[in-house]
N, C-alpha and C positions, 0 to 999 in steps of 0.2 A: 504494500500500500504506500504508494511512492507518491504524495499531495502534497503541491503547495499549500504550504499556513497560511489563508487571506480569509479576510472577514468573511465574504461571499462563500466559500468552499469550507468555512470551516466546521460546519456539522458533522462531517463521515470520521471528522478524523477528533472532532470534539470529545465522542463519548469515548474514545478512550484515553485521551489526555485529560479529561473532566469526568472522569468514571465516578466520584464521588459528590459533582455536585447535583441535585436535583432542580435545576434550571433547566429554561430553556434558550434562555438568551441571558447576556451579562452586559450590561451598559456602565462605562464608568468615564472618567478624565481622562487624556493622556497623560500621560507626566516625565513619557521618557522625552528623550536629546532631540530628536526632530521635529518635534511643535511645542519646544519650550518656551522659545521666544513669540509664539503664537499670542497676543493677550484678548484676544476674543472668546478663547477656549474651547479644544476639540473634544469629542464624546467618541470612545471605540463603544464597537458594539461586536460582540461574538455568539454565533448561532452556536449550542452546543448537541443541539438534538436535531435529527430532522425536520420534528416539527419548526423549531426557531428557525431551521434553515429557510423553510417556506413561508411564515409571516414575515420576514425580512426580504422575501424577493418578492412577497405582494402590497409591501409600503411601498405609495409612491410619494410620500410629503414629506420623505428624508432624501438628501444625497449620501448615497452609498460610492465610498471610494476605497478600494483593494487597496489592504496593507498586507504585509509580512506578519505572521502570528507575532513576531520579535518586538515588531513597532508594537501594535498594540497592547502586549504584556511588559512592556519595557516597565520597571519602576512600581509596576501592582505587585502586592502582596501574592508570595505565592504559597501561603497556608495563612488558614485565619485565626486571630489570633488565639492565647490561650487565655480563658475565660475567668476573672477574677470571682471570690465571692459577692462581690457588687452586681455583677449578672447574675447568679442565683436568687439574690434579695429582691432584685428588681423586677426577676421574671416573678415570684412571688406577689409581690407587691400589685404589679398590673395587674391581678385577677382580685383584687378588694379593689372597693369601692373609692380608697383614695386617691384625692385630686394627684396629678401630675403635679401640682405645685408641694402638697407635702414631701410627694415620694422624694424629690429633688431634698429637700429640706433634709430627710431622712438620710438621703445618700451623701450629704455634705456633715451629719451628724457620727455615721456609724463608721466612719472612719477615723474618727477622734477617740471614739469610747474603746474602739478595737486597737487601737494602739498599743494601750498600759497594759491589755491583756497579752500582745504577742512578747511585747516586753518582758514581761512575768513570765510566760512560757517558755523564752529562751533562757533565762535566767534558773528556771528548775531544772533546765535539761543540763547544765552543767554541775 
């Protein structure tokens, strides 16, 4: 399976370079060396299923212009990241009732409290 990497072709060869993600299309920034100096701001876009592949060649109120997979992954994260307990709290938290403005309030709070505890903890473990 011998494919160019381009935005347009890149479904066949997506699900096995993307075998883990449940997408079907990925839209982000560029960020790498060839449209840095860009200050308008360019958006890659990657088909990673065949379905993405087919919504992407039946928009017509985008311009679609072939990159190299390289350009477009230039500079993205290539694993996401690893998930603090602040994500845990928070995925918690969005299923009660409170406002987004607590939760924030919360999340600005329980890393103050959780301090003197990990503090303590390293300190008994010696």
């Amino acid at each position: 399976m011998d494919m160019e990497k381009t935005v347009d072709d890149f479904a066949g060869h997506g699900i096995a370079v993307m075998a883990s993600s449940a997408s079907d299309i990925r839209i982000g920034d560029l960020w790498g060396t060839k449209y840095e100096k860009n200050n308008t701001g360019v958006n890659g876009i990657l088909a990673l299923t065949p379905k993405g592949d087919r919504i992407l060649n039946e928009m017509t109120s985008i311009e679609l212009v072939k990159e190299p997979y390289e350009v477009v992954t230039e500079g993205q994260m290539k694993k996401s990241p690893k998930k603090t307990y602040l994500y845990y709290i928070d995925l918690f938290l969005l299923r009660t009732p409170l406002s987004i403005k607590c939760i924030d309030m919360i999340n600005r709070l329980v890393p103050q409290l959780l301090i003197p505890v990990f503090y303590i903890r390293t300190l008994l473990k010696k």
